[in-house]
PDB file of N, CA, C and O in Angstrom:
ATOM      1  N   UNK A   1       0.817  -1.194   0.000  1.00  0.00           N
ATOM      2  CA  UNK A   1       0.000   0.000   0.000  1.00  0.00           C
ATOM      3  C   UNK A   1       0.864   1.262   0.000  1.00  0.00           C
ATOM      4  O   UNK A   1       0.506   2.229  -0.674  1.00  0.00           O
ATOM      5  N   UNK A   2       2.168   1.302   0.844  1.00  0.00           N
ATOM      6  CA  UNK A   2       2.795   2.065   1.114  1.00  0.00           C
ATOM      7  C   UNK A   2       3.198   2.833  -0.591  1.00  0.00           C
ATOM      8  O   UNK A   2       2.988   4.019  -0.845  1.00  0.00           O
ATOM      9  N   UNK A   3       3.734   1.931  -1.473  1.00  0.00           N
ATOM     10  CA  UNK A   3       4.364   1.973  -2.934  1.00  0.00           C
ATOM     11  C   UNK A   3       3.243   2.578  -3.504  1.00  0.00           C
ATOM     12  O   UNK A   3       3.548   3.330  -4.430  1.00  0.00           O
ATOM     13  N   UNK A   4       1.946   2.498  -3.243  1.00  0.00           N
ATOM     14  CA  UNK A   4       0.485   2.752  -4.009  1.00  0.00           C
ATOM     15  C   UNK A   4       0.950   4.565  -3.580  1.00  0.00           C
ATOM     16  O   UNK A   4       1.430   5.385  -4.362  1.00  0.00           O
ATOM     17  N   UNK A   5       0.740   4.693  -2.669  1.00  0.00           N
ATOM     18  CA  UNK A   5       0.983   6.192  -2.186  1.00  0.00           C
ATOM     19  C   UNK A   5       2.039   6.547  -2.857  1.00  0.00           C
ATOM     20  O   UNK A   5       1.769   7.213  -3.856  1.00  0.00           O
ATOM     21  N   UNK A   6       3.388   6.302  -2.633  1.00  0.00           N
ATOM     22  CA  UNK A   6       4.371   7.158  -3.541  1.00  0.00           C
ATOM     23  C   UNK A   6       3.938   6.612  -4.755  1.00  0.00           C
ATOM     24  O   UNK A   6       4.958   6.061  -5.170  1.00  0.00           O
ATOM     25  N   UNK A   7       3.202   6.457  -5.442  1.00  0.00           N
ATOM     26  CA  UNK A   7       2.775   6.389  -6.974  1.00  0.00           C
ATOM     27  C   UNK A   7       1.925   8.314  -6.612  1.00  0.00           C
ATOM     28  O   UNK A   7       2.405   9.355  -7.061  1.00  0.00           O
ATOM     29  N   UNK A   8       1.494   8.284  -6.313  1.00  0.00           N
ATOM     30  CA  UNK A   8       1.030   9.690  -6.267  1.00  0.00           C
ATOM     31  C   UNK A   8       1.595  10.628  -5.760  1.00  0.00           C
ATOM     32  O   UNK A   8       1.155  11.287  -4.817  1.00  0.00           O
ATOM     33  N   UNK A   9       2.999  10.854  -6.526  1.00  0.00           N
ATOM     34  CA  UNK A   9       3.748  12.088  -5.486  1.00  0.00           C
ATOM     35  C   UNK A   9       3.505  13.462  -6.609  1.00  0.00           C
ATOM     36  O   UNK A   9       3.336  13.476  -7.829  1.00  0.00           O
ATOM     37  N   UNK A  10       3.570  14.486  -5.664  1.00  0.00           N
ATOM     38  CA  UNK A  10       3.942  15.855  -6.223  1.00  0.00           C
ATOM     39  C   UNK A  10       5.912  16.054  -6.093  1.00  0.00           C
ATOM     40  O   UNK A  10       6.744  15.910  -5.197  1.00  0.00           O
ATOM     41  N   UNK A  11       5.937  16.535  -7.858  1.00  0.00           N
ATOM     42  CA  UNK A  11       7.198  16.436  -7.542  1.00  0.00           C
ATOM     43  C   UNK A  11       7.892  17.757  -8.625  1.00  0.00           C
ATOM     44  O   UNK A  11       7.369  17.921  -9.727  1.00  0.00           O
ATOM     45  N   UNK A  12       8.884  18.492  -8.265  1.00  0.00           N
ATOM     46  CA  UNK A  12       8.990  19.728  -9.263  1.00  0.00           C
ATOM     47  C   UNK A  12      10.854  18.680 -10.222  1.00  0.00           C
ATOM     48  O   UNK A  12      11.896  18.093  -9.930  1.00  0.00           O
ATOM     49  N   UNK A  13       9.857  19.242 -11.613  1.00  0.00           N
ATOM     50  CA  UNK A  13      10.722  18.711 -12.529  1.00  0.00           C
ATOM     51  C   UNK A  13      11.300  19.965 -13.734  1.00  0.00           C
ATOM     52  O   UNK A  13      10.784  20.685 -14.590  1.00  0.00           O
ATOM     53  N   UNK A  14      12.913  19.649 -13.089  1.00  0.00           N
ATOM     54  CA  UNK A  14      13.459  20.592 -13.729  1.00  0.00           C
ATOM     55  C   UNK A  14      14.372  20.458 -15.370  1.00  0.00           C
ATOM     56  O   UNK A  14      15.338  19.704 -15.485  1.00  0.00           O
ATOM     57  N   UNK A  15      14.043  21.005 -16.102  1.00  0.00           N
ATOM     58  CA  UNK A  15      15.550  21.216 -17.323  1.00  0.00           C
ATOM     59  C   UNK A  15      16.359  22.592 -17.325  1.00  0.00           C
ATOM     60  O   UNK A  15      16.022  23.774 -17.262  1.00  0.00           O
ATOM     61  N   UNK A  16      17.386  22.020 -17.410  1.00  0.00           N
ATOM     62  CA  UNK A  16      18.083  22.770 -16.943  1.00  0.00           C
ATOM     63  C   UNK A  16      19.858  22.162 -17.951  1.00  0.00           C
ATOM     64  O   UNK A  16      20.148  21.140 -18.573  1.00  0.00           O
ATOM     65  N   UNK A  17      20.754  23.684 -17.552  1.00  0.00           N
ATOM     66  CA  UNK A  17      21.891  23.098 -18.731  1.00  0.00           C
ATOM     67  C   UNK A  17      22.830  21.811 -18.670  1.00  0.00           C
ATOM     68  O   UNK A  17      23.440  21.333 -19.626  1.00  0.00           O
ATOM     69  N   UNK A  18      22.825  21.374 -17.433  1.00  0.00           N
ATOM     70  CA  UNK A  18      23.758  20.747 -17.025  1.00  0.00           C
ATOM     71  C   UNK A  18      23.109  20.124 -15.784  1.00  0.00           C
ATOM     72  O   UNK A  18      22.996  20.744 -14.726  1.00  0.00           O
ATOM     73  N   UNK A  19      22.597  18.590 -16.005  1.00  0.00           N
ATOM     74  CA  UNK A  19      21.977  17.823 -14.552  1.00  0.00           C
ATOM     75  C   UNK A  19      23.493  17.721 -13.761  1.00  0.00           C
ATOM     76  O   UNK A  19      23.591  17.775 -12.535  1.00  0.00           O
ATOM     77  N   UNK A  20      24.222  17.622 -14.341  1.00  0.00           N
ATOM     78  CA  UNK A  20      24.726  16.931 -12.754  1.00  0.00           C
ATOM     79  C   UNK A  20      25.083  17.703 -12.401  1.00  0.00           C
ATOM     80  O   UNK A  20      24.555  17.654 -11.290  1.00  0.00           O
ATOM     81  N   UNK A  21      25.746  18.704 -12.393  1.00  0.00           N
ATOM     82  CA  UNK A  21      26.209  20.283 -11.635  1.00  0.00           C
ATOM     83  C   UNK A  21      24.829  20.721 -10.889  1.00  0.00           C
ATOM     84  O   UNK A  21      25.003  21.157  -9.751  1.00  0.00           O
ATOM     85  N   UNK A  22      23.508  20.673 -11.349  1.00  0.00           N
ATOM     86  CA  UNK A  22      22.632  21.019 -10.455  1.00  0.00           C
ATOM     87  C   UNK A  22      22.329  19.862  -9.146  1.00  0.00           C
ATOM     88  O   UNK A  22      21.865  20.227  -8.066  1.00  0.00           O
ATOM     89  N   UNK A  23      22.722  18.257  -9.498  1.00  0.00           N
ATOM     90  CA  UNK A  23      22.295  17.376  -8.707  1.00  0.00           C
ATOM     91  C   UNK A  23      23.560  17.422  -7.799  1.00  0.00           C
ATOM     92  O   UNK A  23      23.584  16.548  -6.931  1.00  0.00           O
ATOM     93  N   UNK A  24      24.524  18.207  -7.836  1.00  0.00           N
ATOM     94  CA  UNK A  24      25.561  18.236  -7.297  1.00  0.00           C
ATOM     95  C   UNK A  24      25.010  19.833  -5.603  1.00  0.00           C
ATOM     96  O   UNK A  24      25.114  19.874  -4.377  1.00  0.00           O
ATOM     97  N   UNK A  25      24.576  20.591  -6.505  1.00  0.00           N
ATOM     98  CA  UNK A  25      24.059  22.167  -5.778  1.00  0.00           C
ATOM     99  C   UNK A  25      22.749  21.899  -5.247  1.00  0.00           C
ATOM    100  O   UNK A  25      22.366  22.741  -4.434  1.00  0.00           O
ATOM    101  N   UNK A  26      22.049  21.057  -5.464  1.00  0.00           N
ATOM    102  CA  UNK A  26      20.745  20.532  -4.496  1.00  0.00           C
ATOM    103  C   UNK A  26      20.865  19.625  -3.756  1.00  0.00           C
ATOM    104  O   UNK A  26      19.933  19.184  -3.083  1.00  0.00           O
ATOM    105  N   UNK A  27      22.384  19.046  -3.737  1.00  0.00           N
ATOM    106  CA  UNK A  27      22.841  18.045  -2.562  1.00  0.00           C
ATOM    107  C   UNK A  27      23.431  19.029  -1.743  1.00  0.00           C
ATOM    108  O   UNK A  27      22.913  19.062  -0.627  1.00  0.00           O
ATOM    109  N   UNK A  28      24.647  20.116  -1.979  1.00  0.00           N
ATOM    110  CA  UNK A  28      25.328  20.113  -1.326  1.00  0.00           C
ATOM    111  C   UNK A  28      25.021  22.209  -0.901  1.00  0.00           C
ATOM    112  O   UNK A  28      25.634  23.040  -0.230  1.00  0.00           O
ATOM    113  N   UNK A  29      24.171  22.220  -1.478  1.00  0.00           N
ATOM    114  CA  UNK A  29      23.945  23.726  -1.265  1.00  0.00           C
ATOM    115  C   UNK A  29      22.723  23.953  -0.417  1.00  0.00           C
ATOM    116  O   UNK A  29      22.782  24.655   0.593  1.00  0.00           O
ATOM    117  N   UNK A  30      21.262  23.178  -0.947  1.00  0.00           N
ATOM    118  CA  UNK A  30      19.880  23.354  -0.593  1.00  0.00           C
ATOM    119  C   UNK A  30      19.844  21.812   0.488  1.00  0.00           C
ATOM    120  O   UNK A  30      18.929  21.768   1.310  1.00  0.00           O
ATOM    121  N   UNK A  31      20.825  20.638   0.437  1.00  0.00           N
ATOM    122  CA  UNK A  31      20.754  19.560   1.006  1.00  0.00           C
ATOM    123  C   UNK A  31      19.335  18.763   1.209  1.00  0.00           C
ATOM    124  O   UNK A  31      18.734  18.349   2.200  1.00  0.00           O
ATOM    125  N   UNK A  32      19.067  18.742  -0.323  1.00  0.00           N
ATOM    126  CA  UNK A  32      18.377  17.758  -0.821  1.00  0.00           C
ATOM    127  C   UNK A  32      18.922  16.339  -1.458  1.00  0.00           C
ATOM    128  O   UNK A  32      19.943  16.159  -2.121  1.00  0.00           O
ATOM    129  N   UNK A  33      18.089  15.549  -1.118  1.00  0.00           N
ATOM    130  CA  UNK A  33      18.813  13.858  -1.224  1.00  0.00           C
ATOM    131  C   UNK A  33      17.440  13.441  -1.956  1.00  0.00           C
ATOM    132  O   UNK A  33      17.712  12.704  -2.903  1.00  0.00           O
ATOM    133  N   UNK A  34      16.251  13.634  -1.851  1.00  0.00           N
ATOM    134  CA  UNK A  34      15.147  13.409  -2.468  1.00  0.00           C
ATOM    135  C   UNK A  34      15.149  13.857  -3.802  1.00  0.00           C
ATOM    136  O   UNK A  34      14.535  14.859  -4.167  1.00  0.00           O
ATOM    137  N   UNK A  35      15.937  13.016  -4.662  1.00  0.00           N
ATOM    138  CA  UNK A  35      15.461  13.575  -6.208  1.00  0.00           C
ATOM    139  C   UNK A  35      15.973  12.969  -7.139  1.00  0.00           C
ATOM    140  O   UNK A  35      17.044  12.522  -6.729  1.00  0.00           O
ATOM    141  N   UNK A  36      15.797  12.678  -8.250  1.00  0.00           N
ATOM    142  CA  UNK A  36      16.485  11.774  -9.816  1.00  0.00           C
ATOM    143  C   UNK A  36      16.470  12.583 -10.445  1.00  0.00           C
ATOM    144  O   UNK A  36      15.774  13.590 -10.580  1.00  0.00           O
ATOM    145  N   UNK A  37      17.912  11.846 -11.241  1.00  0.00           N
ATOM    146  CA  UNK A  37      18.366  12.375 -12.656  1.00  0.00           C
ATOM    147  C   UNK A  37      17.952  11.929 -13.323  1.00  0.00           C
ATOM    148  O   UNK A  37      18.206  10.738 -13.147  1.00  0.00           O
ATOM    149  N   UNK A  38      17.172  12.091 -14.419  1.00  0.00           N
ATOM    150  CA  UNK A  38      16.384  11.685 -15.589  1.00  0.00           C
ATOM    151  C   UNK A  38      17.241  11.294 -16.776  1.00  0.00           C
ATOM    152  O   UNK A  38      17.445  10.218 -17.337  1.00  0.00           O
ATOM    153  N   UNK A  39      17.796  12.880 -17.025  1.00  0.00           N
ATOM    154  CA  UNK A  39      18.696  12.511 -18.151  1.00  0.00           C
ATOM    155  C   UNK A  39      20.323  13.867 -18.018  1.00  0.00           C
ATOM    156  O   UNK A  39      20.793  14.432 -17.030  1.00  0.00           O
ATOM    157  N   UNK A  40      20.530  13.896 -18.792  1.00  0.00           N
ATOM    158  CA  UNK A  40      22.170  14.855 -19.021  1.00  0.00           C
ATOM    159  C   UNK A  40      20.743  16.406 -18.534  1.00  0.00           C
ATOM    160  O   UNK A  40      21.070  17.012 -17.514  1.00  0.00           O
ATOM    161  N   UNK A  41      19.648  16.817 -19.080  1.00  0.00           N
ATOM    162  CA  UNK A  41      19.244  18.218 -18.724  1.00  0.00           C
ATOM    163  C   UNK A  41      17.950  17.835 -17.731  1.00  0.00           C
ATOM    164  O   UNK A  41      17.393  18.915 -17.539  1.00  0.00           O
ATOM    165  N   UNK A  42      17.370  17.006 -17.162  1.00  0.00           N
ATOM    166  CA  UNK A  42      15.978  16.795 -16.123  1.00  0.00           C
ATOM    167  C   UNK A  42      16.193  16.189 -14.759  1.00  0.00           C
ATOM    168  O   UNK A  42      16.735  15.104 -14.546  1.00  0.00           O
ATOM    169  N   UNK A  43      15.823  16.813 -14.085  1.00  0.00           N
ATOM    170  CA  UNK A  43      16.136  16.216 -12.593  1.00  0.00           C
ATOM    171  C   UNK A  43      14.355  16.706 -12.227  1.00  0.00           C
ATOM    172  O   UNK A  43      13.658  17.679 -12.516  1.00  0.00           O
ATOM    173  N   UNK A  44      14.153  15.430 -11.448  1.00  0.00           N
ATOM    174  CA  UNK A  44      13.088  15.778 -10.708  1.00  0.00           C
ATOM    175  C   UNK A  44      13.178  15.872  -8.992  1.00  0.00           C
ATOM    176  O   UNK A  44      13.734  14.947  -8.400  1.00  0.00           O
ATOM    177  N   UNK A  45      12.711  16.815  -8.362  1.00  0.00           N
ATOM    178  CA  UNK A  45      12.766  16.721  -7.093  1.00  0.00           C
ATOM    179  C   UNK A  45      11.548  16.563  -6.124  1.00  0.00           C
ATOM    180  O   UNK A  45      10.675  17.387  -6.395  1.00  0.00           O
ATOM    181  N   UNK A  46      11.256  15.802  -5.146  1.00  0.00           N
ATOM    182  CA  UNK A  46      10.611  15.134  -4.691  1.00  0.00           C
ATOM    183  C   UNK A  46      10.284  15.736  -3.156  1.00  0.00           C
ATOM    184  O   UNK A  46       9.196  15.456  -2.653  1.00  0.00           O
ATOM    185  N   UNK A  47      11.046  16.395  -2.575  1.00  0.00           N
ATOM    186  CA  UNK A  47      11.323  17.059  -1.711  1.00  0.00           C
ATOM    187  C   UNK A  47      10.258  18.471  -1.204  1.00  0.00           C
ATOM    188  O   UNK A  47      10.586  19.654  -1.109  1.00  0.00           O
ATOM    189  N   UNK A  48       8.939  17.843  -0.945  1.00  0.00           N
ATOM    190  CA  UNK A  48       8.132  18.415  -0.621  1.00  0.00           C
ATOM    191  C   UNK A  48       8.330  20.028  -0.078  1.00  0.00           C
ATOM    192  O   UNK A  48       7.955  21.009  -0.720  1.00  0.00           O
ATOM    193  N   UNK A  49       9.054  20.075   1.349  1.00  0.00           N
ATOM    194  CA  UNK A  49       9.602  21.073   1.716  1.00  0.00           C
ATOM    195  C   UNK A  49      10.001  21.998   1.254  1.00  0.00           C
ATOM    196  O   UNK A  49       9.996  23.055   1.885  1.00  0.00           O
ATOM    197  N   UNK A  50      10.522  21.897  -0.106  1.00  0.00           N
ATOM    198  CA  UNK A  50      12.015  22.765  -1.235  1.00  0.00           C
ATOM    199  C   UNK A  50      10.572  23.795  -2.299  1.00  0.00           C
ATOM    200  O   UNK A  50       9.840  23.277  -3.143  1.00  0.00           O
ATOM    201  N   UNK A  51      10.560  25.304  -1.870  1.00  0.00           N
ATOM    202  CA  UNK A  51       9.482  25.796  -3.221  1.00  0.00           C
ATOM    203  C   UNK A  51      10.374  25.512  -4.093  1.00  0.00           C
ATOM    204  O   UNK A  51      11.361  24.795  -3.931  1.00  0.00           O
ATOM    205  N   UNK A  52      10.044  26.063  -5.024  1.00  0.00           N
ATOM    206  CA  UNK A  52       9.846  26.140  -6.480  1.00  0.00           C
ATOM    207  C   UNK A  52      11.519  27.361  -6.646  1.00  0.00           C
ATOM    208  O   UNK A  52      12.560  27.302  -7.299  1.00  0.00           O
ATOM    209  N   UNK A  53      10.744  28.622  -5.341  1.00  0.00           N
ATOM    210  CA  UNK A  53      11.456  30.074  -5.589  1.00  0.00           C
ATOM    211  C   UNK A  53      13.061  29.648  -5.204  1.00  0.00           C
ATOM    212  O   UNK A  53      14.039  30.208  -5.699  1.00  0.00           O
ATOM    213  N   UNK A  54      13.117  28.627  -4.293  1.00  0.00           N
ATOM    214  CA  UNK A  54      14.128  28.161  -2.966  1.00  0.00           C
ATOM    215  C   UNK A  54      15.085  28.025  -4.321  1.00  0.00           C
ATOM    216  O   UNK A  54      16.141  28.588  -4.605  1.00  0.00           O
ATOM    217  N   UNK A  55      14.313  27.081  -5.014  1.00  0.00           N
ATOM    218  CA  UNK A  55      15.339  26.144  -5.757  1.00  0.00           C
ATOM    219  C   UNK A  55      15.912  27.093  -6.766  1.00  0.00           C
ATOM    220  O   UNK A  55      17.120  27.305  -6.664  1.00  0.00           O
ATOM    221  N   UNK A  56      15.095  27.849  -7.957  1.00  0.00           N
ATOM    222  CA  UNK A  56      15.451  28.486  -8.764  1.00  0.00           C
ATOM    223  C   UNK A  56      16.408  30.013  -8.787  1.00  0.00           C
ATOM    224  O   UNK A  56      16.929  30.643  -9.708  1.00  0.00           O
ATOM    225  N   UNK A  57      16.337  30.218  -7.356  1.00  0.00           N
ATOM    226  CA  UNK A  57      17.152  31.010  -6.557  1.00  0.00           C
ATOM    227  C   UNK A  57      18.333  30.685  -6.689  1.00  0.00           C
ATOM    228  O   UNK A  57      19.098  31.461  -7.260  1.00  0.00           O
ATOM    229  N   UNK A  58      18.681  29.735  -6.307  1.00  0.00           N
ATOM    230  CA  UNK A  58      20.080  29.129  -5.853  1.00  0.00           C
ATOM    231  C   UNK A  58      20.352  28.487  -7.025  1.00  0.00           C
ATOM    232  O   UNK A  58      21.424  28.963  -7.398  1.00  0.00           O
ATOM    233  N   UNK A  59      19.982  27.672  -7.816  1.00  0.00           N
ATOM    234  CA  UNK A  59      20.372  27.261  -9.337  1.00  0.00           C
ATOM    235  C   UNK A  59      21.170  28.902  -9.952  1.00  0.00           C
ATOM    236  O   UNK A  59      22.378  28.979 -10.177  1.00  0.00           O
ATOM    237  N   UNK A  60      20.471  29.745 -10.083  1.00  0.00           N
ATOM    238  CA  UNK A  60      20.879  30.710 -10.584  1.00  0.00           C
ATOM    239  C   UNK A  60      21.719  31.482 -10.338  1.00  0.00           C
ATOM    240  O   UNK A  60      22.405  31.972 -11.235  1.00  0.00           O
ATOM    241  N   UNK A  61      21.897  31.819  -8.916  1.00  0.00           N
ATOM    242  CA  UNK A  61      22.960  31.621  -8.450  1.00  0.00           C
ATOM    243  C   UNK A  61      23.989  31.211  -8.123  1.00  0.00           C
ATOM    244  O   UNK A  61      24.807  31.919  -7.536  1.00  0.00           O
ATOM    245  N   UNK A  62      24.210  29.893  -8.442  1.00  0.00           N
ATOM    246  CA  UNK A  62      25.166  29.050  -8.962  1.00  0.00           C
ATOM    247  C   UNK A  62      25.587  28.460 -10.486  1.00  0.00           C
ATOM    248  O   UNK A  62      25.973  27.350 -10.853  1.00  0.00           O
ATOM    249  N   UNK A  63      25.300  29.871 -11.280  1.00  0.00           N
ATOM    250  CA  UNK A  63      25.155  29.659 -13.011  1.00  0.00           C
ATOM    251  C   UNK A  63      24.684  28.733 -13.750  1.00  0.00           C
ATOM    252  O   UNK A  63      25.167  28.255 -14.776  1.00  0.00           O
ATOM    253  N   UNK A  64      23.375  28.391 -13.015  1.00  0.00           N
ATOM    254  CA  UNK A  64      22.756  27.053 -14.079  1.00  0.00           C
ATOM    255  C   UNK A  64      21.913  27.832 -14.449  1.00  0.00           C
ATOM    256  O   UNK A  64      21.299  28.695 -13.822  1.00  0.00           O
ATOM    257  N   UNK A  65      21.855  27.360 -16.068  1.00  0.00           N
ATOM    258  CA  UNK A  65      20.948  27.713 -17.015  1.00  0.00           C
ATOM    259  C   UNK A  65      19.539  26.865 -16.628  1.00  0.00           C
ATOM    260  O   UNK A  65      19.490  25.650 -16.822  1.00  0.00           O
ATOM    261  N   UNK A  66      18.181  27.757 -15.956  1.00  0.00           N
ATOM    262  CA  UNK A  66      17.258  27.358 -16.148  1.00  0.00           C
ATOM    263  C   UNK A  66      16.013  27.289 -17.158  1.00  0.00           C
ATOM    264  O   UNK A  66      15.097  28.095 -16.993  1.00  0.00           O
ATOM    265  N   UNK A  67      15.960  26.493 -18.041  1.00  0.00           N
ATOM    266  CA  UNK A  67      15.238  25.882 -19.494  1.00  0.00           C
ATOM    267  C   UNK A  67      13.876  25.879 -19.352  1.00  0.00           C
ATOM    268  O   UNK A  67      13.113  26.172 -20.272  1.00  0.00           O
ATOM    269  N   UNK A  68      13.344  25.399 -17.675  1.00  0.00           N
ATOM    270  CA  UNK A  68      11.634  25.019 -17.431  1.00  0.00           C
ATOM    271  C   UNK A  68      11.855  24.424 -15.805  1.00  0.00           C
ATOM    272  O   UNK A  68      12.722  23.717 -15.291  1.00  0.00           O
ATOM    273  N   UNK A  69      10.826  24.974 -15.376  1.00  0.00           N
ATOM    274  CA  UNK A  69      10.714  24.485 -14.493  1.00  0.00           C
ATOM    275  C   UNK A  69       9.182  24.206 -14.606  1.00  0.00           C
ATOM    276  O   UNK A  69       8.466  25.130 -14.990  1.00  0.00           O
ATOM    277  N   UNK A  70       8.545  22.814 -14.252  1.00  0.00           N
ATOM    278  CA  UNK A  70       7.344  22.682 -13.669  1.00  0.00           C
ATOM    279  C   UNK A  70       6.905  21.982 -12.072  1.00  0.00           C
ATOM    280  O   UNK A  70       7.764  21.331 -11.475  1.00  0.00           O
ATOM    281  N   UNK A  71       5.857  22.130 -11.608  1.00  0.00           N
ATOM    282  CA  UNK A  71       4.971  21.754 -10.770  1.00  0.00           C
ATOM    283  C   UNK A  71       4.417  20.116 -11.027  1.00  0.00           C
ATOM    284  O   UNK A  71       3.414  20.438 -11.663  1.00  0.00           O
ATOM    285  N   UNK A  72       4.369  19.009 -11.000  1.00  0.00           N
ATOM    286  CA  UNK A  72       3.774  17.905 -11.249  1.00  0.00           C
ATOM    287  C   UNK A  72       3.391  17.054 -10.412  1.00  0.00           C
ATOM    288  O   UNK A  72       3.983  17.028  -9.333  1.00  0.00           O
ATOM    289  N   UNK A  73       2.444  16.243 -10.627  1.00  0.00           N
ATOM    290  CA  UNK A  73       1.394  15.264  -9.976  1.00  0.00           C
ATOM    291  C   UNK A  73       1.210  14.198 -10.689  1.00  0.00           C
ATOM    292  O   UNK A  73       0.259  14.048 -11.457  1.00  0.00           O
ATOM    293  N   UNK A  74       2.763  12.780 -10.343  1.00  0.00           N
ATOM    294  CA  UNK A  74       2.315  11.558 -10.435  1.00  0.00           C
ATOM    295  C   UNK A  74       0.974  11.302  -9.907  1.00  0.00           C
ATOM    296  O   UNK A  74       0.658  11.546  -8.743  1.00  0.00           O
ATOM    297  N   UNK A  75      -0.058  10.646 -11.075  1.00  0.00           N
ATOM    298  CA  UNK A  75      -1.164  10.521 -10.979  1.00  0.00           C
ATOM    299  C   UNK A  75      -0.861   8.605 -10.483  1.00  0.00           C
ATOM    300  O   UNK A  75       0.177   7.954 -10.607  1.00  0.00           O
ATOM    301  N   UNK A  76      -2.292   8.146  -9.895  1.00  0.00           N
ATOM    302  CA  UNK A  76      -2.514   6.614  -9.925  1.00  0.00           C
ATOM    303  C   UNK A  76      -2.439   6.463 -11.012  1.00  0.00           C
ATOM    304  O   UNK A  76      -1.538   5.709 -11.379  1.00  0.00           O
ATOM    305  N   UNK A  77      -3.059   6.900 -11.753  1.00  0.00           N
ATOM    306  CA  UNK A  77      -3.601   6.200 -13.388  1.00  0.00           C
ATOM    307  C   UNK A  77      -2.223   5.743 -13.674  1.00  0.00           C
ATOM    308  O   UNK A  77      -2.100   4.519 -13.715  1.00  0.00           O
ATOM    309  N   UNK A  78      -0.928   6.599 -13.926  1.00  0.00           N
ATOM    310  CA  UNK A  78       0.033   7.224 -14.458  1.00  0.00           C
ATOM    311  C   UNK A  78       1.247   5.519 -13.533  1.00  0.00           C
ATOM    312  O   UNK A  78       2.125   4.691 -13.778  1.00  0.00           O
ATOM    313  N   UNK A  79       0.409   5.983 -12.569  1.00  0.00           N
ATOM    314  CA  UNK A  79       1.715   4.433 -11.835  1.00  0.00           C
ATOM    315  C   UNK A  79       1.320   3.320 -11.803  1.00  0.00           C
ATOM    316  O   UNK A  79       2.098   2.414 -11.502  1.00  0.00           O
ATOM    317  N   UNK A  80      -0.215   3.030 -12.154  1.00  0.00           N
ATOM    318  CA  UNK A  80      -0.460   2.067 -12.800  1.00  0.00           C
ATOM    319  C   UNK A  80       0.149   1.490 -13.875  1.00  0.00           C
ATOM    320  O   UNK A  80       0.962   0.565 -13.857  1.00  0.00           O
ATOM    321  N   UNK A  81      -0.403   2.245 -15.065  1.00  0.00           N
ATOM    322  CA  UNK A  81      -0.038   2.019 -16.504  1.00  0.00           C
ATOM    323  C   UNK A  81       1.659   1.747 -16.155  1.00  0.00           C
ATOM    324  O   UNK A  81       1.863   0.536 -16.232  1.00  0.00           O
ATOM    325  N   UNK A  82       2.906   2.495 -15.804  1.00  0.00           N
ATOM    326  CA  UNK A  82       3.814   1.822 -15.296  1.00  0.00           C
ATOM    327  C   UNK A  82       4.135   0.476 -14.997  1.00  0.00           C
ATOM    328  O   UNK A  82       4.723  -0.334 -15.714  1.00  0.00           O
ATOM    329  N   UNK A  83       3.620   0.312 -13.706  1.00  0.00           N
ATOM    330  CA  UNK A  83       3.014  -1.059 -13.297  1.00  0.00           C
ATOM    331  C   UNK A  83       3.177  -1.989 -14.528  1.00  0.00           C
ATOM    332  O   UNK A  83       4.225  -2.598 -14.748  1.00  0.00           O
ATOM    333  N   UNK A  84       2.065  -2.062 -15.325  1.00  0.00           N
ATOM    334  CA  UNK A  84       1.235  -3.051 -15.928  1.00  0.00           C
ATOM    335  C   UNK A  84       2.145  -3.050 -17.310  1.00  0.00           C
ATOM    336  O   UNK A  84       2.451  -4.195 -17.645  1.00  0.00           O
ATOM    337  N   UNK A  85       2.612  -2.073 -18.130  1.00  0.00           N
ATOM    338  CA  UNK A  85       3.584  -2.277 -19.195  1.00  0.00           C
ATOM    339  C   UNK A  85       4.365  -0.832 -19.438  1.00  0.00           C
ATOM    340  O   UNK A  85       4.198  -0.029 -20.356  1.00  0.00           O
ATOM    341  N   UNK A  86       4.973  -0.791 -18.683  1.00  0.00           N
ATOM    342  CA  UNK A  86       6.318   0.239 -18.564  1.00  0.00           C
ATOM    343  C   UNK A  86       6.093   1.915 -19.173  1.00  0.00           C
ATOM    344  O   UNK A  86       6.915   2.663 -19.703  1.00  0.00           O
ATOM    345  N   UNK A  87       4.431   2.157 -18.805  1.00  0.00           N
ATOM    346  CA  UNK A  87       3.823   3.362 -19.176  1.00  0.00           C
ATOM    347  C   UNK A  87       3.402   3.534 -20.657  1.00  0.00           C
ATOM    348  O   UNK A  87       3.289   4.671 -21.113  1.00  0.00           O
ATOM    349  N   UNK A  88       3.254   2.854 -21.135  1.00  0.00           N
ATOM    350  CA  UNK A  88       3.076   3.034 -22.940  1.00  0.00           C
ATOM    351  C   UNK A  88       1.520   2.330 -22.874  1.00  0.00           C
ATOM    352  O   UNK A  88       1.347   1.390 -22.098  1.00  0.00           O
ATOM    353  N   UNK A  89       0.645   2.717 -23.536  1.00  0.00           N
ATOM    354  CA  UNK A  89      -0.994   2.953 -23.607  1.00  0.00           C
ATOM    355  C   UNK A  89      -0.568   1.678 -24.678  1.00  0.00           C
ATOM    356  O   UNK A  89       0.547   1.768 -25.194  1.00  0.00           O
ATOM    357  N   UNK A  90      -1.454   0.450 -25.041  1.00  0.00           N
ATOM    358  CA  UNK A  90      -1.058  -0.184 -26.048  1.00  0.00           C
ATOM    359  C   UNK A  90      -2.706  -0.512 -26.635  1.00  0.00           C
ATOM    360  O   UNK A  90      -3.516  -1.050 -25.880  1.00  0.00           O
ATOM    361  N   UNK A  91      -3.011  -0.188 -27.812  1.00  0.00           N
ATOM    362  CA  UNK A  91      -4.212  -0.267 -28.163  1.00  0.00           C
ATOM    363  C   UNK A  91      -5.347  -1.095 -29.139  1.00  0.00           C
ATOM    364  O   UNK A  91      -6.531  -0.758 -29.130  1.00  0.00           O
TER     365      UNK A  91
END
């Protein structure tokens, strides 16, 4: 049940120029441990506590190019379909 719940997290997902220099400054600047690297530019952070302003503050201040930032809501539906065949709708 516990896994059912984190299927529904709110989580802010960033692009940005350079992931690991930022996954490096949200460990060791804002001391966040709650978050994945997606790819070379997306990190998502998970870290309820951390706004939006906290983060984009200090990214910028530490010369990362910010690309997008959003707000998001792993849905059930969304960690289902996961679940059941690795998120792809098959029809």
């Amino acid at each position: 049940m516990e896994s059912i719940r984190a299927g529904n997290t709110e989580y802010i997902e960033l692009i940005v120029s350079d992931a690991e220099k930022e996954a490096y400054v949200l460990s060791n600047n804002l001391n966040i441990s709650n978050f994945k690297v997606l790819d070379s530019k997306t990190i998502r952070v998970y870290d309820a506590t951390m706004s939006q302003n906290q983060i984009t503050k200090t990214l910028i201040n530490s010369d990362i190019s910010i690309e997008g930032i959003t707000k998001k809501n792993g849905s059930l539906e969304e960690y289902f379909l996961n679940l059941l065949n690795g998120g792809s709708i098959n029809v």
